[in-house]
Backbone bond lengths (Angstrom), bond angles and torsions (degrees), N, CA, C in turn:
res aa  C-N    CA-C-N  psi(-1)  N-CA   C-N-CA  omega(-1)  CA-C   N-CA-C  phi
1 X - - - 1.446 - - 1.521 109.19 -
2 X 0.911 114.22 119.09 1.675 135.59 -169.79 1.917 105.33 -73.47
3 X 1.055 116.21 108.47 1.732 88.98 160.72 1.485 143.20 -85.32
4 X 0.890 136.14 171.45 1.554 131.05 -165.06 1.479 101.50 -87.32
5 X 1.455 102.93 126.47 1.490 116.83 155.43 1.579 120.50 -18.57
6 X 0.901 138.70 -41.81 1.673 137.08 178.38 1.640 93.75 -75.77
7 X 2.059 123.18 -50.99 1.069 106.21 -149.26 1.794 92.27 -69.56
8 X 1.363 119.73 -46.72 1.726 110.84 153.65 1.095 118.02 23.12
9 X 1.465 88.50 -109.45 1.576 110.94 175.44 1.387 136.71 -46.54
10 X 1.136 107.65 -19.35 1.580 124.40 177.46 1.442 108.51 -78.76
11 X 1.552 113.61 -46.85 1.688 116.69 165.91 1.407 114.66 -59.09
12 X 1.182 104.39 -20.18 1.912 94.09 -156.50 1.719 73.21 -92.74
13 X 1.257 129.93 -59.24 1.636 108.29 -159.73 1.772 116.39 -56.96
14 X 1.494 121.73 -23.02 0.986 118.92 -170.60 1.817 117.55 -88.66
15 X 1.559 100.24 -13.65 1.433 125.41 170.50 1.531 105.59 -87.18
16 X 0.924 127.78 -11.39 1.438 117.66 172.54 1.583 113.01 -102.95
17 X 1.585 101.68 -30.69 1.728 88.58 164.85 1.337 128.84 -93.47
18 X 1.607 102.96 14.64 1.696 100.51 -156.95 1.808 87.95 -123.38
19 X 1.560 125.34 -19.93 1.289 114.77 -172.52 1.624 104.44 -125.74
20 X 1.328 125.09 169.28 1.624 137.61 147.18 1.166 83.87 -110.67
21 X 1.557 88.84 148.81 1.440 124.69 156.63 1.383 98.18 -104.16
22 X 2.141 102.91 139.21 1.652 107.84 138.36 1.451 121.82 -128.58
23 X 0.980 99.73 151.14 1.491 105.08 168.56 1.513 127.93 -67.63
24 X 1.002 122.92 132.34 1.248 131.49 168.90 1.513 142.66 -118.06
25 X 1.221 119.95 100.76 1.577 131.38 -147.12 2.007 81.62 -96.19
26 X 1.350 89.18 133.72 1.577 101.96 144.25 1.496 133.27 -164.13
27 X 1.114 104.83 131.37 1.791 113.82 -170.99 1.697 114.26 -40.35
28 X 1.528 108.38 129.08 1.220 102.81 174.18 1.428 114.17 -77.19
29 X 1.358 125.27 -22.99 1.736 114.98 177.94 1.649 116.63 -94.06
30 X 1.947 103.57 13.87 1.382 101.50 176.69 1.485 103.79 -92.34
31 X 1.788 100.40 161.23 1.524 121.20 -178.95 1.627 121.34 -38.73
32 X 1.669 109.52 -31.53 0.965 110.25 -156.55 2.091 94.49 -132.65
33 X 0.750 94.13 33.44 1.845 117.36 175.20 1.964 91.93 -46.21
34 X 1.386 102.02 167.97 1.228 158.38 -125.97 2.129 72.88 -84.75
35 X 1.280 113.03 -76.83 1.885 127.35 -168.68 1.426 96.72 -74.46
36 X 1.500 136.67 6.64 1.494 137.34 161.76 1.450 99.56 -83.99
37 X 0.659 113.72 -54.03 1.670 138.67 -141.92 1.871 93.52 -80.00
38 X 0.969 119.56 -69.27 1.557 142.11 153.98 1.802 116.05 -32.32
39 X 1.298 119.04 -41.87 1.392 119.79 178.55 1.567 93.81 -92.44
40 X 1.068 135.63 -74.34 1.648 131.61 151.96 1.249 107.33 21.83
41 X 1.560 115.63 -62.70 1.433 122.22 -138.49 1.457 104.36 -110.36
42 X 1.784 125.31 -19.89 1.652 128.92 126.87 0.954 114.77 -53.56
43 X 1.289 149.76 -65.90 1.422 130.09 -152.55 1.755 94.53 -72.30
44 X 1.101 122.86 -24.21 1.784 100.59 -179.79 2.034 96.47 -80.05
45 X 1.026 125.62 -5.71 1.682 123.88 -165.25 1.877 116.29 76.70
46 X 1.381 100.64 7.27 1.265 100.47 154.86 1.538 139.55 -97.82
47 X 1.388 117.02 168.79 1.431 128.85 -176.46 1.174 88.24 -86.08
48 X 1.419 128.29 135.68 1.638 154.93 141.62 1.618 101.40 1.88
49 X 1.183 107.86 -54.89 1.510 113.53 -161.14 1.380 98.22 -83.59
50 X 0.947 124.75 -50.60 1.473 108.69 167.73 1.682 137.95 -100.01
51 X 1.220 101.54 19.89 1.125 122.19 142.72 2.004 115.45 -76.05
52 X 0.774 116.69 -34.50 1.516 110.79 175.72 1.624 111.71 -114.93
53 X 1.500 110.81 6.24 1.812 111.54 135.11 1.484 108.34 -62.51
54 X 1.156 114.60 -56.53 1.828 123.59 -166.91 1.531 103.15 -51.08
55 X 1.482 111.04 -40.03 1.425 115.72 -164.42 1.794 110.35 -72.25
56 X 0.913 102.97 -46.83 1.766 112.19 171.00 1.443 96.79 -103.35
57 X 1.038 132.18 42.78 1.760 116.30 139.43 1.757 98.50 -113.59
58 X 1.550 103.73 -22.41 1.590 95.74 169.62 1.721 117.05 -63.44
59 X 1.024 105.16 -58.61 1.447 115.90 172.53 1.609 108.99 -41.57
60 X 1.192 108.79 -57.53 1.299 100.16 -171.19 1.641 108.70 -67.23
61 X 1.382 130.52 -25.93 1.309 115.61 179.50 1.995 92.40 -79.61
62 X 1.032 141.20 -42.68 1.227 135.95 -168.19 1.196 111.22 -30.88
63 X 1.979 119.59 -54.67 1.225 144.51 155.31 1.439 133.89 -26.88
64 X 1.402 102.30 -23.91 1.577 125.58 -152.33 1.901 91.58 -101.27
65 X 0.889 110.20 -32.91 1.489 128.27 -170.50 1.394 111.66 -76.01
């Protein structure tokens, strides 16, 4: 199901004031590569993306301490 051009645009303006994007580079011959990172993030029952929210919101409270 396709959405409508207005509903579009309506996501993209509210995603640009409501999120940052970053990029995230990772080595395919490193330990912790791209299908680590991804099975990681099933076996906890999370999505990728928030599986590596969880990962630096830990860190960041670690910091906090």
């Amino acid at each position: 199901m396709q959405i409508s051009e207005a509903k579009y645009k309506a996501n993209k303006k509210y995603d640009s004031k409501a999120y940052k994007q970053i990029l995230l580079r990772v080595r395919k011959d490193s330990s912790c590569n791209y299908e680590r990172i991804k099975a990681e993030a099933e076996k906890a029952g999370e999505s990728l993306n928030q599986f590596i929210l969880n990962a630096i919101q830990q860190r960041c409270d670690k910091s906090d301490n």
